[in-house]
C-alpha positions as MATLAB code, in Angstrom:
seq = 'XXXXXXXXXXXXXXXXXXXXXXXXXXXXXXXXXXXXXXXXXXXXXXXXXXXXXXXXXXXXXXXXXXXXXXXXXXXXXXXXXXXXXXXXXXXXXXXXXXXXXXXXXXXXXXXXXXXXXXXXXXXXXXXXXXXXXXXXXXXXXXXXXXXXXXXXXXXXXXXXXXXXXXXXXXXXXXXXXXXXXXXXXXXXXXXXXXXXXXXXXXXXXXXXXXXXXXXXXXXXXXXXXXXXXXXXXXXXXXXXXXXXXXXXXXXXX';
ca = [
       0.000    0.000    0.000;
       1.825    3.232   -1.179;
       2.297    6.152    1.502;
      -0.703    7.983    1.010;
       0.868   11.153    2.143;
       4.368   12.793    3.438;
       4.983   14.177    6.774;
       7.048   16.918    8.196;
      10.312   16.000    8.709;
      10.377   17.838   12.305;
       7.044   15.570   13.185;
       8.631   12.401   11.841;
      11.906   12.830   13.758;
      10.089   13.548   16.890;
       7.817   10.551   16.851;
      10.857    8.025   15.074;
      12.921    8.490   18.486;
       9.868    7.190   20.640;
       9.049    3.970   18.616;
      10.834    0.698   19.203;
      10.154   -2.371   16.905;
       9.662   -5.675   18.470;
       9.620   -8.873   16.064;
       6.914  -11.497   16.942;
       6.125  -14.514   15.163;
       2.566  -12.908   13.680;
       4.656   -9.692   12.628;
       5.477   -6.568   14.746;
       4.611   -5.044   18.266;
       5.363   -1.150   17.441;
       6.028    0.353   21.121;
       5.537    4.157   21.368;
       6.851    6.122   24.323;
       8.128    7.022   27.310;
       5.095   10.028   27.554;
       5.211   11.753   30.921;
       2.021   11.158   32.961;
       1.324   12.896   35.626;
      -1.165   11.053   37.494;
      -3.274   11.371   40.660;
      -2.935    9.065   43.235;
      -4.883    9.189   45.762;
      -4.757   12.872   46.202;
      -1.267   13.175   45.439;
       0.592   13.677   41.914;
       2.727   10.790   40.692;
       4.656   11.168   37.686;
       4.103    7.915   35.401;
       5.962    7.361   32.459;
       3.374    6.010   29.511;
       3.853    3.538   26.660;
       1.380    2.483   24.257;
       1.405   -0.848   21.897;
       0.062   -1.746   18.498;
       0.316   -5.043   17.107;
       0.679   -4.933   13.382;
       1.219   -7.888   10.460;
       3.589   -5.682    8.739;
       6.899   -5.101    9.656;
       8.727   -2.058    8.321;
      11.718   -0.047    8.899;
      10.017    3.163    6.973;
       8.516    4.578    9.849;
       6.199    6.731    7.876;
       4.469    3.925    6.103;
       2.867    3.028    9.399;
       2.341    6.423   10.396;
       0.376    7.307    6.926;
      -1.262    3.909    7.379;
      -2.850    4.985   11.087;
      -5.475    7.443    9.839;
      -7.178    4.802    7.505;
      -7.449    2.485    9.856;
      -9.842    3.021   12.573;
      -7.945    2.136   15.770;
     -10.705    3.745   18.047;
     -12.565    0.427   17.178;
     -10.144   -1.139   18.524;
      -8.485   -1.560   22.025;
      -4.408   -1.056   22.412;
      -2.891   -2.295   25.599;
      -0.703   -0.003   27.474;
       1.928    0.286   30.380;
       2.475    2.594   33.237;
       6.196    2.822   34.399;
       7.551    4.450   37.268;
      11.169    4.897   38.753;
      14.352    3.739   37.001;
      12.555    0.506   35.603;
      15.294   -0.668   33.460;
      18.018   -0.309   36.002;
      16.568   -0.936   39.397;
      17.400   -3.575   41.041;
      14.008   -4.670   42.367;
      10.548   -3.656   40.467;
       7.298   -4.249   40.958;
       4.632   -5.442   37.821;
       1.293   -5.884   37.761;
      -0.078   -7.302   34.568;
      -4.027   -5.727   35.009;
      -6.827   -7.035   32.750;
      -9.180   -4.062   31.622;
     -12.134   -3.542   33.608;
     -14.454   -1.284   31.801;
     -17.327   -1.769   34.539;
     -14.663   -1.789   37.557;
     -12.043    0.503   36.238;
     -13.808    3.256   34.609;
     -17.536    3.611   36.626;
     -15.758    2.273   39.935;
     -18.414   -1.199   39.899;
     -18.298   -2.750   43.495;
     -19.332   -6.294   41.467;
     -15.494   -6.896   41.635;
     -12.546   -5.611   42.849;
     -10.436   -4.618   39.919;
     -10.939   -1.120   39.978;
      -9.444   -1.264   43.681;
      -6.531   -3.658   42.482;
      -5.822   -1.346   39.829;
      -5.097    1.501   42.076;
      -3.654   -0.104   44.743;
      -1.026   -1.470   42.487;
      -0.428    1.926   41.332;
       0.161    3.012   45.137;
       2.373   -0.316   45.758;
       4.378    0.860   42.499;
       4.857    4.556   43.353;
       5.767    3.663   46.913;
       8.013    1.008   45.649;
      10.150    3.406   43.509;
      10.312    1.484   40.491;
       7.690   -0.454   38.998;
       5.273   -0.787   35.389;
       1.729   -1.716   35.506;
       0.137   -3.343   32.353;
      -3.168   -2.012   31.195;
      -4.205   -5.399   28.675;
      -6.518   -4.289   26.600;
      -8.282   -7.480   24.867;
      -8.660   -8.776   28.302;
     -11.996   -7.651   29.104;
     -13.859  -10.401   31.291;
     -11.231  -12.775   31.566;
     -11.275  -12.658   27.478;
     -15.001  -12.750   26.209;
     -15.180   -8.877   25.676;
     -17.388   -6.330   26.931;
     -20.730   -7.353   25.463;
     -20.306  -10.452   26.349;
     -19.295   -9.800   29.936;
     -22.511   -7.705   29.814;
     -24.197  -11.079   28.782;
     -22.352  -13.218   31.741;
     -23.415  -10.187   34.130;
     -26.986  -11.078   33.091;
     -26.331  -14.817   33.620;
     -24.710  -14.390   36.918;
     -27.571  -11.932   38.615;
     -29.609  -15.292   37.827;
     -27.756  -17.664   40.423;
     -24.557  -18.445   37.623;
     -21.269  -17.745   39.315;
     -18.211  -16.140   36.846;
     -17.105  -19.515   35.490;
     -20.006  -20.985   34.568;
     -21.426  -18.086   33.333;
     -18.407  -17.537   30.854;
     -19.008  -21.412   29.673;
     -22.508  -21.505   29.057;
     -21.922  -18.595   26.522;
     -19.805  -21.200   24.983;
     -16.698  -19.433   26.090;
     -13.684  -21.308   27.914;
     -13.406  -19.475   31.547;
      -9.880  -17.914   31.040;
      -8.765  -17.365   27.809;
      -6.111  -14.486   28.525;
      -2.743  -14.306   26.852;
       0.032  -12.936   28.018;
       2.509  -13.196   25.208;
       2.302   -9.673   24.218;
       2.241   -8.173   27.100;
       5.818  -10.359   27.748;
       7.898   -9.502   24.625;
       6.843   -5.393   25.681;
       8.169   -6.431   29.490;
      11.444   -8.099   28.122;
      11.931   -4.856   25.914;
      11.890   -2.985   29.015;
      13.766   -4.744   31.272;
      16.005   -8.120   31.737;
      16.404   -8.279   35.688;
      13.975  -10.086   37.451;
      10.629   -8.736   38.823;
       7.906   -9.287   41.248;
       4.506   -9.547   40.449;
       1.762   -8.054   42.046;
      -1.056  -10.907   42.034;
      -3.169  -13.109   43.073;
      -3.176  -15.456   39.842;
      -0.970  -18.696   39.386;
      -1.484  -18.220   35.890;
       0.254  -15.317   35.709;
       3.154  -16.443   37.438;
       3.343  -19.442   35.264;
       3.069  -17.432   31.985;
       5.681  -15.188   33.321;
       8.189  -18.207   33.736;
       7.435  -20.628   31.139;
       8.848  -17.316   29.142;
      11.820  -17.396   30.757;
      11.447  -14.699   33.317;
      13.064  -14.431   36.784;
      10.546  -13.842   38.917;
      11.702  -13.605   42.271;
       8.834  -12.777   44.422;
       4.531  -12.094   44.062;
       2.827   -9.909   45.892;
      -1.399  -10.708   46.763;
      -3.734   -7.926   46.415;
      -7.153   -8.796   48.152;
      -9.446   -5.991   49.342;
     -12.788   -4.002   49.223;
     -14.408   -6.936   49.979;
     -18.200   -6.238   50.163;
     -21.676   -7.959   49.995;
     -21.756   -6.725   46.371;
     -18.714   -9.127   45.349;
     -17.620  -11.967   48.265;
     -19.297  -14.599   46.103;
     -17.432  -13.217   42.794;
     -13.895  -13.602   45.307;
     -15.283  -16.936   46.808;
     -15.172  -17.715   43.270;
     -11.911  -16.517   42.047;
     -10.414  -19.033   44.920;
     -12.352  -22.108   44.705;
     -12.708  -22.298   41.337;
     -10.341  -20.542   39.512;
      -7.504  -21.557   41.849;
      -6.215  -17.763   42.908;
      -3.659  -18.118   45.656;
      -5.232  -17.153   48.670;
      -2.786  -16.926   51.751;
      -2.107  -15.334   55.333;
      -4.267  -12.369   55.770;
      -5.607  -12.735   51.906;
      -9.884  -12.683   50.859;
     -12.663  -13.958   52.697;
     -10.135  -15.952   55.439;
     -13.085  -15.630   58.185;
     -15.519  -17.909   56.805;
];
């Protein structure tokens, strides 16, 4: 597809320096950034530094091809993960990660039907605290996979007596079917030493190593426990096999 037009030399030199190329067997992860992000945390101002992925078939070295290519494609139809750094990332010795699924519901209009929107900041207060740490926003992660309509379809399901798994299967879905291969070649692109991960997922911990990742430690993140979502927790441990220890979820009953 031929360049459909020609950019400003200025513009293309300041965008070129913020794009790194990573190969993947389907074609290329194109990884803009560091963007300075000042964020609010809890009342305070954190400076973030922000990257954005795209995943693309096509692989090129002439930068402007894929920048003229951008505004024929719509991309607002489609979601782009992201990742929220903080601290000397690269070079620290220790970092924190979280790898965060996106929670339209829980995220953005604060639902109380699970706690991700609480994860989600927390891990950006354990981060910020910790000096040096990246939190991955994964965009085609939405309920555990299925997508936001369908979520909205489970939600329906589960209001009805279905818990989260089954309510995933009987729309024909599997429960879980994340992937966390991208999200894995942007991490190794960013840094080599090891990391710990903020979670209460085995899955993630195993994805993390059977790539070849040191991970030396996890951190759990259980809280805002309410009548609104024990049974969606409950859940999350007995059937979905989160790790659940010391002073972790629902530990009282």
């Amino acid at each position: 597809m031929p360049v459909a037009q020609h950019f400003d030399s200025q513009v293309l030199s300041l965008l070129q320096g913020k794009v790194k190329l990573i190969h993947t067997d389907k074609g290329a992860i194109y990884l803009v950034g560091p963007i300075k992000l000042p964020v609010n945390l809890f009342g305070e101002t954190v400076e973030f530094k922000w990257y954005c992925w795209l995943n693309c078939e096509e692989v090129a070295d002439d930068f402007e091809r894929i920048i003229a290519k951008l505004s024929s494609v719509n991309l607002a139809e489609m979601q782009q993960s992201s990742v929220l750094v903080h601290g000397d990332f690269e070079n620290a010795e220790h970092a924190l990660i979280r790898f965060h699924s996106i929670c339209h519901t829980g995220d953005i209009f604060g639902s109380k039907r699970c706690d991700c929107g609480y994860q989600l900041k927390q891990s950006m207060k354990h981060v910020a605290e910790h000096g040096s740490g990246a939190i991955f926003y994964l965009a085609n992660h939405e309920g555990r996979g299925i997508g936001l309509f369908s979520k909205a379809l489970a939600y329906i399901l589960q209001e009805n007596g279905y818990d989260t798994v089954d309510a995933n299967l009987q729309l024909g879905f599997v429960d879980d079917s994340r992937d966390y291969g991208d999200a894995i070649k942007v991490l190794k692109a960013l840094r080599a030493k090891p990391v710990t991960l903020i979670t209460n997922n085995p899955k993630k911990l195993e994805a993390l190593r059977q790539a070849g990742l040191d991970v030396e430690d996890r951190v759990q993140l259980w809280g805002d426990v309410s009548e609104y979502n024990e049974k969606y927790l409950k859940t999350k441990i007995e059937r979905a096999g989160h790790l659940n220890e010391g002073e972790g979820c629902c530990n009282n009953d």
